[in-house]
Each structure stands twice: as C-alpha cells, then as structure tokens.
C-alpha positions as CSV (number, residue, x, y, z in Angstrom):
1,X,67.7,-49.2,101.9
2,X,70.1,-46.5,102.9
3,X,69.1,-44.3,105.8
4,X,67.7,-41.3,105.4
5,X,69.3,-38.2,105.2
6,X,72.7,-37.0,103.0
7,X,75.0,-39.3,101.7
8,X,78.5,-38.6,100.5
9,X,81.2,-40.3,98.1
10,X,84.3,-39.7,96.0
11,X,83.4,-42.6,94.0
12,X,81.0,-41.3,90.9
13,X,79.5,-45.2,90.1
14,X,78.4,-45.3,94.0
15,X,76.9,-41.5,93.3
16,X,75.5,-42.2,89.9
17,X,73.9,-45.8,91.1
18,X,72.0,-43.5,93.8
19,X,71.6,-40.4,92.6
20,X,71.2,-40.9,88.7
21,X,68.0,-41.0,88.2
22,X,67.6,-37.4,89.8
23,X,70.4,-35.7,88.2
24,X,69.2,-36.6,84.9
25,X,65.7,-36.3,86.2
26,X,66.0,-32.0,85.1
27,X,69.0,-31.8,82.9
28,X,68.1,-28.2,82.4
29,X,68.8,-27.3,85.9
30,X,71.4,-29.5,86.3
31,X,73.8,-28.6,83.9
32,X,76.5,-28.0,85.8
33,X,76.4,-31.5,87.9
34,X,76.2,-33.3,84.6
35,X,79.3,-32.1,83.3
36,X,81.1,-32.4,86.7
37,X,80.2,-36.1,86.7
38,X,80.5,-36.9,82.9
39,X,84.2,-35.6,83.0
40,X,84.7,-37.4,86.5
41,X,83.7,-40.6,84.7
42,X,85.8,-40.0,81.4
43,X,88.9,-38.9,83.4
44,X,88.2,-40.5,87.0
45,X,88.2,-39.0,90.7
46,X,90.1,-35.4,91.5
47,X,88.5,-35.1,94.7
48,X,85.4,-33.9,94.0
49,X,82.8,-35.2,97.2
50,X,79.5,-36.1,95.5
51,X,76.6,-35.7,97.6
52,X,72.3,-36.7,97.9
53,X,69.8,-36.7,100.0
54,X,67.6,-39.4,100.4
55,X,64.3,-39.7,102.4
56,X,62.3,-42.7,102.4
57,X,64.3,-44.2,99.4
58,X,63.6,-41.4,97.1
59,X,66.5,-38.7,96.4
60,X,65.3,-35.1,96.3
61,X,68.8,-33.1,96.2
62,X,72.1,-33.1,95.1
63,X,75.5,-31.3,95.4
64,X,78.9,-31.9,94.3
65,X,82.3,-29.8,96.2
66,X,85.1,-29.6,93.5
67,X,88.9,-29.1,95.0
68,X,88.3,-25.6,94.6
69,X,86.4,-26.0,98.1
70,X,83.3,-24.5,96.0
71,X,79.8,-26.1,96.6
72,X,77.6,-26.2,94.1
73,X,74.3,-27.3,95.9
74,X,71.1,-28.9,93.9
75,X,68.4,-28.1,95.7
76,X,64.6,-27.4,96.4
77,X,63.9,-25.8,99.7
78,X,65.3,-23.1,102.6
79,X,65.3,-26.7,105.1
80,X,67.1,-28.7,102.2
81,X,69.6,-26.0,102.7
82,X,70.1,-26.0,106.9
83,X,70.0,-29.7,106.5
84,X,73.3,-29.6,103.9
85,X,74.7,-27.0,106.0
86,X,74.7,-28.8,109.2
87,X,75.8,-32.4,107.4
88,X,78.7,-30.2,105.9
89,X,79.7,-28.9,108.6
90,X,79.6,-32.2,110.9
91,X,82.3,-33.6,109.0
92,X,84.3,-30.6,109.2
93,X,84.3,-30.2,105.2
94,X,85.9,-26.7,104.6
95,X,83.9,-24.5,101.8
96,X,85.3,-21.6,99.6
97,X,81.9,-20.4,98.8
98,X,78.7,-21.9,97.5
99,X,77.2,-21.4,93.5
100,X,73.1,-22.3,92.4
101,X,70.0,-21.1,92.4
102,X,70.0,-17.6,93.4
103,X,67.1,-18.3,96.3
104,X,68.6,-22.1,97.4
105,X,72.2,-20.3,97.2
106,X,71.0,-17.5,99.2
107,X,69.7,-20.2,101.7
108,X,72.8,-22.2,101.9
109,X,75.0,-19.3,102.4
110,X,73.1,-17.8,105.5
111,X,72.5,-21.3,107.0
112,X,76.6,-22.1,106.3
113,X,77.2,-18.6,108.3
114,X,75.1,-19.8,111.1
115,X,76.7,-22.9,111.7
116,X,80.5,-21.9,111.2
117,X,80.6,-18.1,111.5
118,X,82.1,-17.5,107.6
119,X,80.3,-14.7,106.5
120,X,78.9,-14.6,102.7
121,X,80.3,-12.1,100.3
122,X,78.0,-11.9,96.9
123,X,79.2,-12.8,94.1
124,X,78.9,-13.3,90.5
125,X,75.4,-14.1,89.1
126,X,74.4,-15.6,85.8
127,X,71.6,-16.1,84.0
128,X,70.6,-19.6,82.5
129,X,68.5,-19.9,79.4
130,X,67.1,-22.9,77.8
131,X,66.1,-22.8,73.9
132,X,62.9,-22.9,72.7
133,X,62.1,-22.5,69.3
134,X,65.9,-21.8,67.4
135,X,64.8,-18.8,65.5
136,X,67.6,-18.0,63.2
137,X,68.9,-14.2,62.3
138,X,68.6,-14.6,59.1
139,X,69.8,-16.3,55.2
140,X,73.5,-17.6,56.8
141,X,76.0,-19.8,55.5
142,X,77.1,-22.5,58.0
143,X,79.8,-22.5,60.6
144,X,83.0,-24.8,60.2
145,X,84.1,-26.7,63.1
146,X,87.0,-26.8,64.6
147,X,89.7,-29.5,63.9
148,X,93.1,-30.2,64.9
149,X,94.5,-27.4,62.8
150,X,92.3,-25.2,64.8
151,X,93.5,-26.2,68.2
152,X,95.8,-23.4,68.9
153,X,93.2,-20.6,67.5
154,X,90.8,-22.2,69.9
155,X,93.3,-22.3,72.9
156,X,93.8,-18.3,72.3
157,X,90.7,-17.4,72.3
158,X,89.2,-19.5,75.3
159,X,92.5,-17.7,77.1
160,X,90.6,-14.2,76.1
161,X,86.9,-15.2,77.0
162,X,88.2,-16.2,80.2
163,X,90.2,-13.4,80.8
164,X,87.3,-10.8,79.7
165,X,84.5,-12.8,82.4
166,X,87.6,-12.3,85.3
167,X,88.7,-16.3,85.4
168,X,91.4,-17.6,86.6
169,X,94.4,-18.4,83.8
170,X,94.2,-21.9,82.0
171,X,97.4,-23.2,83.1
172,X,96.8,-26.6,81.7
173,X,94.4,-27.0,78.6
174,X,93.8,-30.8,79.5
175,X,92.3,-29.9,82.9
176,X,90.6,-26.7,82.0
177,X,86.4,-26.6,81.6
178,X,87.2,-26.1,77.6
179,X,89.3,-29.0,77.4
180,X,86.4,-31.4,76.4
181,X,84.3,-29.2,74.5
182,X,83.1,-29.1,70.8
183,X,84.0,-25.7,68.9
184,X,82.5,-24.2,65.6
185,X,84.0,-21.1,64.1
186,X,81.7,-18.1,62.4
187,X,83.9,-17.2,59.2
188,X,84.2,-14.3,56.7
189,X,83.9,-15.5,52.8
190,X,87.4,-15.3,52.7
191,X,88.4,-17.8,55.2
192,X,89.0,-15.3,58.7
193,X,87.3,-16.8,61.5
194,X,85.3,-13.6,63.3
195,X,83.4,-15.7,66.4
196,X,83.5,-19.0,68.1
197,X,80.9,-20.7,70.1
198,X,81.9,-24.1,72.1
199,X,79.2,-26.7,73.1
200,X,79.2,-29.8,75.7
201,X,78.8,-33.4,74.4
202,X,74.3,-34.1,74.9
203,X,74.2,-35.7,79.0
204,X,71.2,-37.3,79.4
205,X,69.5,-34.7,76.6
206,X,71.1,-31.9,77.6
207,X,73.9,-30.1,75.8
208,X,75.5,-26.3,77.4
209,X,76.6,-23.9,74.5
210,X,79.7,-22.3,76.5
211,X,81.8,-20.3,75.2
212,X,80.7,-17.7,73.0
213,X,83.2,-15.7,71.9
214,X,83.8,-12.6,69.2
215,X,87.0,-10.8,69.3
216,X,86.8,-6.7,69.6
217,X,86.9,-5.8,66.4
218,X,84.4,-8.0,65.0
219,X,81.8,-7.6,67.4
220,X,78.4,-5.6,66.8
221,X,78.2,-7.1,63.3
222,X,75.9,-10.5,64.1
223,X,78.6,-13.5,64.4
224,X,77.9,-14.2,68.0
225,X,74.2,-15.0,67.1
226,X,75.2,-16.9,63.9
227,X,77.5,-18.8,65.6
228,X,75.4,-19.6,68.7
229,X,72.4,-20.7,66.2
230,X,75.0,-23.2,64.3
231,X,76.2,-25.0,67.5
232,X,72.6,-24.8,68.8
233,X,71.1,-26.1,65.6
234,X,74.2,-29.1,65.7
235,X,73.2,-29.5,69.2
236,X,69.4,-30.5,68.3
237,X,70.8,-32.5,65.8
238,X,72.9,-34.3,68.5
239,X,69.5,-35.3,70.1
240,X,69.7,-32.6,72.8
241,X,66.0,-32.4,73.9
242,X,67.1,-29.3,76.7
243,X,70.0,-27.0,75.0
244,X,70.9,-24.7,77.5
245,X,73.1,-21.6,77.8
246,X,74.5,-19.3,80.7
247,X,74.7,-15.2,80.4
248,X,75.4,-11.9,82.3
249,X,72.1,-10.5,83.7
250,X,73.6,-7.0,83.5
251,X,74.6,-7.2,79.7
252,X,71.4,-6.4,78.1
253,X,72.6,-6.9,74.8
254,X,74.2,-10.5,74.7
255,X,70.4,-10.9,76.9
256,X,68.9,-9.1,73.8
257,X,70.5,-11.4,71.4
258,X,69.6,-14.6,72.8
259,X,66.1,-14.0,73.5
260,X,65.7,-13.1,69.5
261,X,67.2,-16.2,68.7
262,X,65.2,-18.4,70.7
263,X,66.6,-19.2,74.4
264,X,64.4,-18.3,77.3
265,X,65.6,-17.5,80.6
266,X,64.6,-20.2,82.9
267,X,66.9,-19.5,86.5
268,X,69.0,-17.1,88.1
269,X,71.9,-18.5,89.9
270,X,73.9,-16.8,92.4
271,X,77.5,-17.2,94.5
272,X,79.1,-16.5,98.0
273,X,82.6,-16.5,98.5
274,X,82.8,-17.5,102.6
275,X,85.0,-15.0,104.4
C-alpha cells in the first residue's frame, strides 16, 4: 500500500492503475481529466504530471498539470486544496493558473497564493451541463457527419469558434483539443452546411458535445439546437450514460437554448491565472 497522501507521475498506466477507478467513478465531473488521459494514452506522454491523493488506500482527488503550467484540480474540500497546494509547491512545480470547480478553484488559488506569493487573477468561468431527457425542437431532418471531404470546412470553422471564445490559434490541427473529435454538420435542403457541433469519443459513459458552432449569418434561425440534439442523440446511441456539455454563464441565450433541449446545469467551474 502506497503511503498516504499525493502521488505524482508522468506515466498514464501508473496513474490509471491508481487512480482509475475514481476518475471514472463521476465521469460527469470529470470530463475534462478523461479526455486529458484518453488522448495521453492514444498519443502517449507530453508532459502532462498526473496526480491522486490517497488516504488509507482509498483515492478521493485528482489533478492533472498540462505543459501549459495549468492545473486542473479534482477535488472535494477547502483542506484537499491546502494539501495540493503545499505538495505542489514542495517540489517546486511552477503553475500558470489553476481551472475547476468554482468553490475547489477558489480554494486552490488562495491556498497557492499563501504558499508562493502569486496572486490569483479571475478568469474565465463556464458552465457545465449534463443532459437529461433530449427533448428535441421540433419535426427535423437529421444531421450528416463529417467525413474526409469535410475536413477542411471543419478546420475553418473550429479556427472561428476558437477565435470568437478568445483561444489561442490552432497552429497544428493534430495537437489541437479538435483534433480527435467527431463532427456533424446542420444542412439547408440544398446541401449548405449552416452549424456544426463536435462530440468526444464515450470515456467510461461519458461523451462532451464541444464545439457548437453557427456562422453569423445563420444564427438566430434554430441550427445550433438541431445540431446539438443530433450529436447528443448519436452520443446516447454511442452508449453515453452522462452526455455533458460546457457554456457561457453570461450568454443567456445559448443557456436558454440548452435548458429547452434537455441539459441541466450541474457545476460552475472557475479559473485563476497566477500573477
């Protein structure tokens, strides 16, 4: 039996050996981990550091630190949070900024400021929403998914969604966050594609929709939500038992539209850049 406390790795088997059954444990909440991991397995290690605690043999929280220097903490309590901080710091691990639960964010970022001195500076906060019953808009015809013919269409407009949520340019599809997604185009009846929704591969039951995205000049008409219901709908289909879904708690209207079609919000996350 390990000893107990946090543990950290760059190897995802020695992570996933320890720490699997608790990452897949709430694949809701842990949405973000679960991709992180699944692409470090399919691709192998970039230098992400893979962390758990462990008390008495049981794990109760995770975190992973991509090369970005951004923490992305899973965890349950304000003392889960000092405890990171102070492990963190120990071995001298430098951090950009912390993302997560608003409240366990919140708690890292203070404790993090108390041990080193960087002082938090809020950042962007999202909503997450997990589907409940997929209540459609209405009569629609189906999507089409994307295929190789596609691939440049979907490559310009994952370059405009990212631009319009203030990302940072995709300077290499192959190592971007789209790279190993599944994409469905909303069409017109003659063939114009008018809104495209991307989903992750089902982790352990869970499956992200991420992007959603409708050009200017077709938005306001209804795509987004018939394209979000297709990829949502394929997603069940999949065998995702937990489809979730990230959005802009100060957009009421994309909020608006997903609550009518069946997601419920379920956590607010929050970020800290460290100055």
């Amino acid at each position: 039996m390990r000893a107990d406390g946090w543990h950290t790795t760059e190897d995802v088997d020695t992570f996933l050996a320890a720490a699997g059954d608790f990452l897949r444990s709430r694949p809701a909440l842990h949405t973000m981990p679960l991709t992180v991991v699944e692409r470090l397995r399919a691709h192998g290690a970039d230098g992400t550091v893979l962390g758990w605690l462990e008390r008495g043999g049981e794990v109760g929280a995770i975190f992973h630190r991509r090369p970005t220097r951004r923490l992305s903490p899973g965890l349950s309590s304000p003392e889960q949070a000092d405890a990171l901080a102070a492990h963190l710091a120990g071995l001298g691990l430098p951090l950009a900024g912390v993302t997560g639960v608003h409240d366990t964010a919140t708690a890292f970022a203070r404790a993090w400021h108390r041990r080193t001195g960087a002082a938090p500076v809020p950042g962007v906060a999202v909503r997450l929403h997990r589907l409940g019953a997929l209540t459609p808009p209405g009569p629609v015809p189906e999507g089409r998914a994307a295929g190789p013919r596609d691939h440049g269409q979907v490559v310009r407009w994952c370059g405009e969604f990212n631009t319009a949520v203030g990302g940072a340019p995709i300077d290499s599809w192959a190592d971007s966050s789209f790279a190993n997604k599944e994409f469905t185009f909303w069409e017109t009846p003659d063939g114009t594609p008018v809104s495209m929704a991307g989903s992750t591969r089902v982790i352990a039951g869970m499956a992200r929709v991420d992007p959603v995205y409708t050009p200017e000049p077709f938005r306001g008409r209804g795509y987004a939500g018939a394209v979000t219901v297709e990829v949502s709908r394929a997603a069940l289909a999949a065998g995702a038992t937990d489809v979730v879904l990230f959005t802009d708690p100060g957009n009421p209207t994309s909020n608006a539209l997903y609550r009518r079609i069946g997601y419920v919000p379920l956590a607010e996350f929050g970020s800290y850049d460290f100055a």
